[in-house]
C-alpha positions, 0 to 999 in steps of 0.5 A: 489475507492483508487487505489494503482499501486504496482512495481513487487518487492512489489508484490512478497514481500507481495504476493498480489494479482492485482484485476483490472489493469484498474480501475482509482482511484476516490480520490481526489490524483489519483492513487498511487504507492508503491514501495519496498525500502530496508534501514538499518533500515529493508524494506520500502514501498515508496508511491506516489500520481499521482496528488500530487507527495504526498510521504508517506513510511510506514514500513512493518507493517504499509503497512500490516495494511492499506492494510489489511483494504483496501482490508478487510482482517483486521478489526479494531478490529483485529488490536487493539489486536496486539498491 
């Protein structure tokens, strides 16, 4: 299970919802965590692997998809018809 710790202001953002606090990530990188980051090219979301230090920062619609895929709110499908 990929686990994904967000910072209050990103919660709040994109309103989502905490499932399970305490759930440990099973995927080779650890749990994550997202922070908001605001730019002048718009907002970005800053995302780092506990284990790795890994950093990846997606733009907002790319956060809303692979998180809309997580959570099953978005099917591939869904996603090839807004493009």
């Amino acid at each position: 299970m990929l686990t994904i710790r967000c910072t209050q202001r990103l919660l709040k953002a994109f309103r989502i919802k905490v499932i399970d606090e305490e759930t440990p990530s099973t995927t080779r990188l650890g749990d994550w965590y997202a922070n908001l980051i605001g730019t002048t090219c718009g907002n970005r979301i800053l995302c780092v692997s506990d284990r790795s230090l890994l950093a990846v920062v997606l733009g907002e619609r790319e956060w809303r998809i692979n998180v809309g895929w997580l959570t099953g709110e978005i099917t591939l499908d869904e996603t090839e018809s807004k493009r």
